[in-house]
N, C-alpha and C positions, 0 to 999 in steps of 0.2 A: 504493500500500500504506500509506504514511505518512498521510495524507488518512482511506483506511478505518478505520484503525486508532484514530485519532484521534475519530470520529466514533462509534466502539465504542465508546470509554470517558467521553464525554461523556453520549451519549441515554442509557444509566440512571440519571446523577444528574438530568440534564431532567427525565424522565418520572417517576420517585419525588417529587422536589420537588414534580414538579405534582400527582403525586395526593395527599401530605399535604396542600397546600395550607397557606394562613394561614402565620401573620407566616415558615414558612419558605421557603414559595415566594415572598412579599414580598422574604425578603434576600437571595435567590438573583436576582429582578428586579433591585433595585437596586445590587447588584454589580456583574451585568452593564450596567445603565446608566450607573455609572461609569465602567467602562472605557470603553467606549462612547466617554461624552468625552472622557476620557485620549487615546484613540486620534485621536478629530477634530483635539484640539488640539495634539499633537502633528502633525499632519498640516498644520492650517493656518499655526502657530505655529511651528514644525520646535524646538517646545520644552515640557514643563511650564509653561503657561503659568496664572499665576495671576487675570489680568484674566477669562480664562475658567472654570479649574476654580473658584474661590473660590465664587463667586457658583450654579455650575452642579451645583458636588455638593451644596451649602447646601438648595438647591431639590428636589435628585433624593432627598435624604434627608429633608425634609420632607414630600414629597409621597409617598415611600412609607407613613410613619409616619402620615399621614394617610387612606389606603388604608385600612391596617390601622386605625381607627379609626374606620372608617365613614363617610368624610367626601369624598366622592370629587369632589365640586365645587370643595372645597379643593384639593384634590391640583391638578386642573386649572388652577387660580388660580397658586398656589405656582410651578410651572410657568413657567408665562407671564410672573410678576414675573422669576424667575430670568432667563431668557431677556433681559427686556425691561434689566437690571441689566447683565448680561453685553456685549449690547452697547453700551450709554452710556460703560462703561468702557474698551471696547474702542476708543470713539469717540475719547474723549477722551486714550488713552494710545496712538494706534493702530501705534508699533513698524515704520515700512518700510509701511506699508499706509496708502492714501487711507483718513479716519476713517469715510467710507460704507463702503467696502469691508471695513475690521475690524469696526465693527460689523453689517453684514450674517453674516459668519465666523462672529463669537462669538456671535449670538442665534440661528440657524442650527443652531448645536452641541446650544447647550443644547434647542434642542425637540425636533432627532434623539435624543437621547438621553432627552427628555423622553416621548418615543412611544414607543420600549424598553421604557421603565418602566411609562405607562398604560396599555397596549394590552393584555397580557397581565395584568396584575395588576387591571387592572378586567374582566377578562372572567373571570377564573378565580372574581372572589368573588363572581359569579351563584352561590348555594347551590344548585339545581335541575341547570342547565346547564353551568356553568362549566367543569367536568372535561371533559365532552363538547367543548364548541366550542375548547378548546385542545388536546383532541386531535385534532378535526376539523384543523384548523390545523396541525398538527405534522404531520399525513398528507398535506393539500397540501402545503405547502412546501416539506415533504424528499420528498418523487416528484417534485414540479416540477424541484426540485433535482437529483436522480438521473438522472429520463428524460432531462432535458436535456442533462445531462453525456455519459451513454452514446448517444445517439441525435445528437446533433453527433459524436461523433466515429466511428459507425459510420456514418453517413451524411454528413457531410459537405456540401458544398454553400455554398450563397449566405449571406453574413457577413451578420450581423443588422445590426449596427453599429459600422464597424469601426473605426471613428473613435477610438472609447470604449473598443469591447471586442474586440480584434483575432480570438476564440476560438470567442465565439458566434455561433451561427449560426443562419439561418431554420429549419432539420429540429429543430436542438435547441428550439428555443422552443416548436413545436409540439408535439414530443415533451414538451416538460414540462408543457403543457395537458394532451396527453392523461393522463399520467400521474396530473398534482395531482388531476384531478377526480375521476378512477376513483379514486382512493385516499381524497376527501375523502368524496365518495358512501359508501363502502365501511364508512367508519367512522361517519355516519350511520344506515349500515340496521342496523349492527351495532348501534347504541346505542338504537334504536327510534326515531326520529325521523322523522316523516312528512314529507309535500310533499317528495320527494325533487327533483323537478324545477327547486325554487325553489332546493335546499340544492345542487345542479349550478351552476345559474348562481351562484351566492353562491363554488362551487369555484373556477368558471371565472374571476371577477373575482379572488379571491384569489391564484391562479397569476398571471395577468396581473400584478394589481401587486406581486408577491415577484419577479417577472423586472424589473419596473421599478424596483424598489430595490434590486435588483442592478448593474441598468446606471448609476442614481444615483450609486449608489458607486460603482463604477469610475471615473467621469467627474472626481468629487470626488480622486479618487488622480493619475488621469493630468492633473487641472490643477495636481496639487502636484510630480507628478512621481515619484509612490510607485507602486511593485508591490505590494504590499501596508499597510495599513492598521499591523501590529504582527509581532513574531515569535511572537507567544503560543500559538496552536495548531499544533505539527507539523501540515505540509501543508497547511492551510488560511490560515496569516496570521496576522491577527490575528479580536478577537473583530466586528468592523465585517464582517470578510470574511464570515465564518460567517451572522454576524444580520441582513443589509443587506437580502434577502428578506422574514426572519421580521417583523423588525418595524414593515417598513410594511403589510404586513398586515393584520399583529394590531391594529393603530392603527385602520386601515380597517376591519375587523371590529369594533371597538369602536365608532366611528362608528354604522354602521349598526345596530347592536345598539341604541344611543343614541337613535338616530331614531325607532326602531318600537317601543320597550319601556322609553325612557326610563335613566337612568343607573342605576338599581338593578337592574334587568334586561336590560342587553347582550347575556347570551350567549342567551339566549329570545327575542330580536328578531333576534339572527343567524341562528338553526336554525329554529325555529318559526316557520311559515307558513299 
């Protein structure tokens, strides 16, 4: 109920945000990619750690501002310094941690959190597409998410990976294939979008890796030794818990939108086939 309820009062500022779009769906991005790393490095650091956040929200706020400013190579750039800062420092101060292994940690962080940021905010400011393929996106990830939940636990069965995720299980995984896609398809035909078949597989890969950025995080918690990532959302955790899906996805979805239609147009290389 906690979880439900929670997830009721979230999805209308999501989905408002996203459909004004511009610089407030940007500062609604890089909030949440703050946290984001807040939450990592408190995870890996079991502190406010500043060898990480300094360097890592520097980056997540440049590169938003950068977004918004039409600059989205930069954004990517800004990014990758951050990251690449984050761990030298991490190297050289590394606090209980071999200097490999902090700085793997802290440049780690800053790009998780750095895909947060780009993946959705460069897919949204396709002017044509953009609304569609983050709603497309918003339809897989929450049914993947859904089926998955109620279909492990009314069927039950063979544990996906229980090393990692003691919870899930083979029925739910597949139930949340089936689910993301019919749902991703669904908001497709509704939005006019032809090559349905291409825009299924493109579902199908998107459920696949929001269940493998699921299990990601999880892995990342149970090597720190965490049930959860934060207390910040009743029922779900924190915000890592919620987004660990969403935003390798949408990084992934950007990628390929990248590929086929070049940085100015993601969301028309994601859908359009």
């Amino acid at each position: 109920m906690l979880r439900a309820a929670s997830a009721m009062a979230l999805a209308p500022v999501v989905l408002l945000s996203t459909y004004v779009g511009g610089w407030i769906f940007l500062a609604l991005c890089a909030i949440a990619a703050g946290v984001i790393l807040s939450e990592w490095t408190s995870l890996v650091a079991h502190d406010a750690d500043p060898r990480i956040l300094v360097p890592g929200l520097t980056a997540l706020l440049a590169a938003a501002a950068l977004v918004g400013l039409n600059l989205p190579g930069a954004a990517f750039g800004v990014i990758a310094i951050g990251a690449v800062v984050a761990g030298l420092v991490a190297a050289a101060w590394p606090r209980g941690y071999p200097a490999s292994t902090a700085a793997v940690w802290a440049t780690g962080g800053v790009a998780y959190a750095g895909a947060s940021l780009l993946g959705p905010a460069l897919l949204r400011r396709d002017p044509e597409w953009g609304l569609t393929a983050l709603l497309f996106l918003f339809a897989t990830v929450w049914m993947t998410d859904i089926f998955a939940f109620f279909c492990g636990r009314a069927i039950g069965g063979i544990l996906l990976w229980p090393r990692v995720s003691p919870n899930k299980t083979w029925a739910g995984a597949i139930g949340g294939l089936v689910g993301g896609v019919a749902a991703g398809v669904a908001v497709a035909y509704a939005s006019g979008v032809g090559c349905l078949g291409m825009v299924g597989v493109m579902a199908l890969l998107l459920s696949v890796l929001a269940q493998a950025g699921d299990l990601f995080e999880s892995a990342v918690k149970r090597r720190f030794g965490a049930k959860d990532a934060s207390r910040l959302i009743p029922g779900h955790g924190g915000l890592m818990d919620r987004l660990d899906g969403f935003l390798v996805a949408a990084f992934a979805a950007l990628l390929i939108g990248i590929l086929r239609q070049g940085i100015d147009s993601p969301a028309r290389g994601l859908l359009i086939w």
